[in-house]
N, C-alpha and C positions, 0 to 999 in steps of 0.2 A: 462394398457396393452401396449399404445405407449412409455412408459416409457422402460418396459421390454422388448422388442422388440432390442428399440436402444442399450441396455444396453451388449444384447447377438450380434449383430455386433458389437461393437464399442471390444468389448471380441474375437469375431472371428479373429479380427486384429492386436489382440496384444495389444491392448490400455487399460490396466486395470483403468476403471473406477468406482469408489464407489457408492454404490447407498446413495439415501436421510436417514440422522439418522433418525432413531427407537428413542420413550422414552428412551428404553435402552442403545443406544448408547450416548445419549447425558448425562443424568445421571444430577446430582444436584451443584449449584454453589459451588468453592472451599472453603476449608476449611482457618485455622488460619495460617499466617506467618509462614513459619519453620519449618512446618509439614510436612512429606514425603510420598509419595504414592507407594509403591513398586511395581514395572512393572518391566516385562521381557526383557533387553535389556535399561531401560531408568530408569534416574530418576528425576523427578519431583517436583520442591521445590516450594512450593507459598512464592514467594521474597517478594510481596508486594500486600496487603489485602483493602480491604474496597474501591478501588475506585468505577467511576461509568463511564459507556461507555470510556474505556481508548483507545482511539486512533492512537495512536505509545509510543514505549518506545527505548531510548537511552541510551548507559553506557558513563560515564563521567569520568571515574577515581575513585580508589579509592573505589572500590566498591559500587558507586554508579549508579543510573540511573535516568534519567527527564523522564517523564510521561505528557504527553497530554492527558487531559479529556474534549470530545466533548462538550457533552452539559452543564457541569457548568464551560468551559474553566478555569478551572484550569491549569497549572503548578506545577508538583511535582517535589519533589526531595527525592527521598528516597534508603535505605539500607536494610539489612535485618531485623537492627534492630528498624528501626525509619521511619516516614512520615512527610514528613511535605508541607506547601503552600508555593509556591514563591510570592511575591510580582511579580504583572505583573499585566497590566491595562485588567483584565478579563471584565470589563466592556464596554470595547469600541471594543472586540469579537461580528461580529452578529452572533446569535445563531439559526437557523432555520432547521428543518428535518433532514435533513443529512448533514448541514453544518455546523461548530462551530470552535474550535481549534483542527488541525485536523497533517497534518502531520508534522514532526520533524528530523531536521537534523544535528550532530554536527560536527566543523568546523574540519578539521583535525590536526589544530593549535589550537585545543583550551586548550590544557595546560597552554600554552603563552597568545594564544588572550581575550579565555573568549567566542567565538563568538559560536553561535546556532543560530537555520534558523528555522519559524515555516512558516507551511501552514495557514490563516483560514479566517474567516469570516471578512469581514470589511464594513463600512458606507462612499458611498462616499459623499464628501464635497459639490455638488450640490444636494445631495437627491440620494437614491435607493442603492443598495448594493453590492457587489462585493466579489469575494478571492482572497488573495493578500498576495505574498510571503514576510515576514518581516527577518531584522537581528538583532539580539540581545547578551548582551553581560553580562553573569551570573558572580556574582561579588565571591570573593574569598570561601566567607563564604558560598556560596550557598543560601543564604535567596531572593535574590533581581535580576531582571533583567531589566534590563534599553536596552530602545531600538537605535539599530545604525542606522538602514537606512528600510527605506521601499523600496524594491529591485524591487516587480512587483506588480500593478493592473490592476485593468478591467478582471478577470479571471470571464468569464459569471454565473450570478448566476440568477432563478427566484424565486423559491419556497424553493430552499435551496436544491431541491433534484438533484442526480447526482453532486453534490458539491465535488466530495472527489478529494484530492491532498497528493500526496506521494510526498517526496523529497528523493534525493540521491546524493550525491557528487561522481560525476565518476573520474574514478582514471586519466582524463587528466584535474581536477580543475575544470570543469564546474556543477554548479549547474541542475539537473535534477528535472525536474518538470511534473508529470502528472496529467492529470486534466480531471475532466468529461465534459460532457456537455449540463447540466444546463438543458437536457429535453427539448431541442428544436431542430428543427429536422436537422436545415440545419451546426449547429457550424461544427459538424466533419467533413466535408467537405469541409466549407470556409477557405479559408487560413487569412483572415483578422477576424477570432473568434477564442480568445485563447482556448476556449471551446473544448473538444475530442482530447486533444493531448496531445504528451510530450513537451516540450519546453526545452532550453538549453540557460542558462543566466552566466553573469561571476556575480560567489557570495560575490564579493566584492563590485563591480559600478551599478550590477544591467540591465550591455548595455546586448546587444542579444552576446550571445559566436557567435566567427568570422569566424569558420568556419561552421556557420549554414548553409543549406542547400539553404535556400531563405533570405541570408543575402544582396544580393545586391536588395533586393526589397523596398518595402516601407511599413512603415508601423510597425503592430503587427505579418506579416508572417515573420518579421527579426527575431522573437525569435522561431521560428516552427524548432522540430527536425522530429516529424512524426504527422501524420493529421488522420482521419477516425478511432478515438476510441469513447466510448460509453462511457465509467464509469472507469478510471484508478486508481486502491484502491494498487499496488504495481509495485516497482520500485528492478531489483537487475543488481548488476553487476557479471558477471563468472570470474575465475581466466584467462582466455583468453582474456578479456577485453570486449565482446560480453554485450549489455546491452538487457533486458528484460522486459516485461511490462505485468501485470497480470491486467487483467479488468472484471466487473461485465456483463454478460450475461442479456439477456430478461428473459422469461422463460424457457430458454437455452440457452446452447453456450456460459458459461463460457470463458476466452481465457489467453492463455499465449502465448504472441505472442516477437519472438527475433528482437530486433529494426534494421533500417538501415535509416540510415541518408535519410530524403527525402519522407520514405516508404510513402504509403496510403493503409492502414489497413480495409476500406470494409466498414465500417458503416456506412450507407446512411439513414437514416428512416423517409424519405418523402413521398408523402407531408403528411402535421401536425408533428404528431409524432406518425410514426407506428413502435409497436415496435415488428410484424409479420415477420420483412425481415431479412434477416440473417445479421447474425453480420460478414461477410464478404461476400459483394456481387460482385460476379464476373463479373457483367455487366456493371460496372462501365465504364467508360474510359479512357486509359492508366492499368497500372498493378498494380494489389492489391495483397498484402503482406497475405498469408494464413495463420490462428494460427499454433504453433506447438504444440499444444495440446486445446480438447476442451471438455468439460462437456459433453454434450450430452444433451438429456432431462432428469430430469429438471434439472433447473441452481444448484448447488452448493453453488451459493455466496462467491466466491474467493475473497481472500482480500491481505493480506501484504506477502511478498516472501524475502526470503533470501538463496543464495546457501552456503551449508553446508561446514564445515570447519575442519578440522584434523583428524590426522590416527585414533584417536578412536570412529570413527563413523562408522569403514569398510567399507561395502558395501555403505552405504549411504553415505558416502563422493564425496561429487562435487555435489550432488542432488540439486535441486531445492526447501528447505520445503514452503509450499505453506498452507496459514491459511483457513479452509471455517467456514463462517460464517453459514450460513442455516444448510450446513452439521455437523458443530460441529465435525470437524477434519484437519490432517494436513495431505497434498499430499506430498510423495517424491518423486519428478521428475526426470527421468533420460534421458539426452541427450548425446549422442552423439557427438563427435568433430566436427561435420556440423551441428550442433543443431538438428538430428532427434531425435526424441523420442522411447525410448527404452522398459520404466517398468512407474509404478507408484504402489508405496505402502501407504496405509493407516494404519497404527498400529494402533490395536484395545485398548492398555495403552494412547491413545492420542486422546481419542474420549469421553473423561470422563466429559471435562469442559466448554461444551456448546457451544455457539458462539465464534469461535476465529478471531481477529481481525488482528493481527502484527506479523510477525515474523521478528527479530531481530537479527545480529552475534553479540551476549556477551562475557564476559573474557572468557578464557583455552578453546575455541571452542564450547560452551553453545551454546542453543539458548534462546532468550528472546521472549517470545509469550503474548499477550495480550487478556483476555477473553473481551467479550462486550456482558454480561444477563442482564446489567441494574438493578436498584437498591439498590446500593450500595452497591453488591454482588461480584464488579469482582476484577481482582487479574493481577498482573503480575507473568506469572510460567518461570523457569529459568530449561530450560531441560539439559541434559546431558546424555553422554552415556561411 
């Protein structure tokens, strides 16, 4: 009933919000490579079959894409027609609940360089464990990746959970990095816990980017672009340059929140870890950064974002697609040139594939989406319209 309740205000205001899938909505893992789904308005390819928890997907050329897969940290590299494993030390991934091999970024030189960026689990060298931005550098043939530099550690980690890290290359060269917060109550708010934030590194050397906000400081807040997130599972940039951050909710309150250098985003969930208080609390001290969009009750499970791309998407061009995991659909978000928020559509052809993980800009203005049902059911689909 408090479900339905929020659901008809958050509707009185304009804010179309979806409710939790049905059986029906969510429907049964995808089908074989190649196969097509005929939907009104889209369509739907399963590019690549048989993984398991795929946690980002990249195009690389050539009709290919690399694939991160959480918990058996795999690296893929496949086409429509083939799969295959990269050689990559999966074994020196730690793999724990929600942390493993996790986000994926490619270099904008990498025709030339070879270079890709992964998010994931790591073992530090006095004992206990960590996630930590790596560079890597994919050799011609595609079989093989040999590592460049390890760029960042110490990204909090305890049980593994709240682990997740999206990477993003902003169009002024700096590596963007969001990061959860390891389930302890005070990261988001410390500026010396890389924990609950985004960060902004140069993705070459690894130093803190120079115009970070608290770069004359000392320390780990040299690399802080915003502070006060909870769970950051995507990262997008808009054609206006404007960067955004999609983060995982309690048991609401989902968030897509538009970044600003500096900001403090609200998540306080002290003392322990209460996760009752809103995911942006206004009592904070100094000024907190309001979502521009939020779930309502219950959470959604918001995950990877990418705003959409060319005239044959009409109306939904410049949107926001937004993957939910619990929901088992994908949000088109519409903002405004002051980032307010307008519409949000859920198409009912896009609710077919269960948990969705990533969404991705592939060739000819596609999108590249990643299912996460687990056992060795899921797929990367390559939409189109």
């Amino acid at each position: 009933m408090r479900a339905l309740i929020a659901g008809l205000f958050l509707a009185l205001l304009g804010l179309v919000v979806p409710a939790a899938p049905t059986s029906a909505d969510v429907g049964s893992p995808v089908a074989a490579a190649g196969s097509e789904r005929s939907a009104p308005g889209f369509r739907v390819t399963r590019l690549v079959t048989g993984l398991d928890h795929p946690w980002d997907v990249q195009p690389i050329g050539g009709g290919k894409v690399l694939v991160t897969e959480r918990d058996r940290a795999h690296l893929i590299v496949a086409d429509r027609d083939s799969k295959r494993r990269v050689r990559f030390p999966s074994g020196k991934v730690w793999v724990s609940g929600e942390t493993g091999l996790m986000g994926l970024e490619i270099d904008p030189g990498f025709a030339t360089n070879r270079r890709f960026y992964t998010c994931q689990g790591g073992t530090r060298s006095g004992g206990g464990h960590d996630v930590r931005v790596i560079a890597w550098r994919l050799n011609p043939a595609t079989t093989r990746a040999a590592k460049v530099k390890t760029l960042l550690t110490g990204l909090p980690t305890s049980s593994g959970r709240h682990g997740g890290c999206r990477l993003l290359i902003a169009a002024s060269g700096a590596l963007l990095v969001g990061t959860g917060d390891a389930a302890v109550g005070t990261n988001p708010q410390n500026l010396d816990s890389l924990g609950g934030k985004t960060l902004r590194i140069n993705r070459v050397t690894g130093k803190p980017w120079p115009t970070n906000p608290f770069i004359k400081g000392e320390g780990k807040r040299r690399y802080v672009h915003t502070y006060g997130h909870r769970n950051v599972q995507g990262l997008a940039q808009r054609g206006d340059g404007t960067l955004w951050s999609v983060e995982h909710g309690t048991y609401r309150d989902d968030e897509v929140n538009r970044l600003v250098s500096g900001g403090n985003y609200g998540y306080n969930p002290v003392p322990g870890y209460n996760e009752s208080v809103p995911m942006t609390d206004p009592g904070l001290p100094g000024k907190q950064y309001a979502a521009r969009w939020r779930s309502g009750d219950p959470t959604l499970a918001t995950s990877g974002a990418s705003f959409v791309r060319g005239d044959q998407w009409g109306g939904l061009q410049g949107t926001l697609a937004v993957a939910c995991l619990a929901a088992g659909r994908v949000l088109f978000m519409k903002f405004d040139s002051s980032g307010k928020l307008k519409s949000v559509r859920a198409p009912k052809s896009l609710r077919k594939y269960g948990r969705l993980r990533s969404i991705t800009n592939g060739p000819g203005g596609s999108l590249l989406i990643t299912t996460d049902n687990g056992g060795g059911n899921d797929a990367v689909l390559r939409v189109r319209r």
